[in-house]
C-alpha positions in Angstrom: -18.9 -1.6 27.6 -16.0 -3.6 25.7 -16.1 -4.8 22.7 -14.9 -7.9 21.8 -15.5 -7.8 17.8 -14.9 -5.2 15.7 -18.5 -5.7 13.8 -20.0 -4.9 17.4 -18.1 -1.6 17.6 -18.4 -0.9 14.6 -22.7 -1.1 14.6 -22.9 1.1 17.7 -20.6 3.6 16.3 -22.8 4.0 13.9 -26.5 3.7 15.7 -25.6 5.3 18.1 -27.2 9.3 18.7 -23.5 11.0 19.8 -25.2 14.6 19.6 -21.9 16.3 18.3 -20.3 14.9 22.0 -17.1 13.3 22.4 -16.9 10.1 23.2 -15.0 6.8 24.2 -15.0 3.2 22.7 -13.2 0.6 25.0 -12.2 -2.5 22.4 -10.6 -5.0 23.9 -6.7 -6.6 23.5 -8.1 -10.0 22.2 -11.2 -7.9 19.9 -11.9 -9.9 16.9 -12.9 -9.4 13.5 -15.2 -11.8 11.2 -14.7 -14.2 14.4 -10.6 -14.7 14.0 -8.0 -12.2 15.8 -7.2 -9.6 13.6 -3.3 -9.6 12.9 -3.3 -6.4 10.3 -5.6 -4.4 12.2 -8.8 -4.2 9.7 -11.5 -4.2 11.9 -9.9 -1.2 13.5 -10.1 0.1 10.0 -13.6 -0.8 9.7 -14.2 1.2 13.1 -12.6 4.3 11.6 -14.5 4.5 8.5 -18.0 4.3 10.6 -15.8 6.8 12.8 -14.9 9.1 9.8 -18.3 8.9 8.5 -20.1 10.3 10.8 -17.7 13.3 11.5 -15.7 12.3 14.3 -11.7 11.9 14.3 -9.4 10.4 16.9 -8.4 12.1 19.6 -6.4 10.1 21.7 -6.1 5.9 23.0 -4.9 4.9 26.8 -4.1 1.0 27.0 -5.8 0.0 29.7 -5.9 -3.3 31.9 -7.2 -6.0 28.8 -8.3 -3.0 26.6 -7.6 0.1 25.1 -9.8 3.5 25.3 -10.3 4.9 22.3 -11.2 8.8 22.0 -12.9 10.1 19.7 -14.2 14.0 18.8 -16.2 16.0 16.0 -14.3 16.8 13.3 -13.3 21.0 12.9 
């Protein structure tokens, strides 16, 4: 799946059962935030801190073809 707003990415980030797994969040080139493209990057932000809350850290990104594949892992 690709998300297209950061508020959607956000959510399943954090409803979402990871089980102490790694895993991916695809968020698309044109991703949106509070329904206007984000130019200072804080829905990214707002993605991290459901990230960061729930004891993950980044562990990577690949731009892909319209999107870019976030990686993410527990925090040591």
């Amino acid at each position: 799946m690709i998300f297209r707003s950061y508020e959607d990415a956000a959510e399943h980030v954090g409803s979402v059962n990871l089980k102490g797994q790694p895993f991916d969040l695809a968020i698309s080139d044109d991703c949106t935030f509070a329904g206007q493209p984000d130019l200072i990057g804080a829905g990214m932000a707002l993605v991290l801190d459901v990230v960061l809350s729930r004891g993950y850290e980044p562990d990577g990104v690949t731009q892909r073809n319209g999107h870019r594949q976030y990686k993410y892992r527990l925090s040591a």
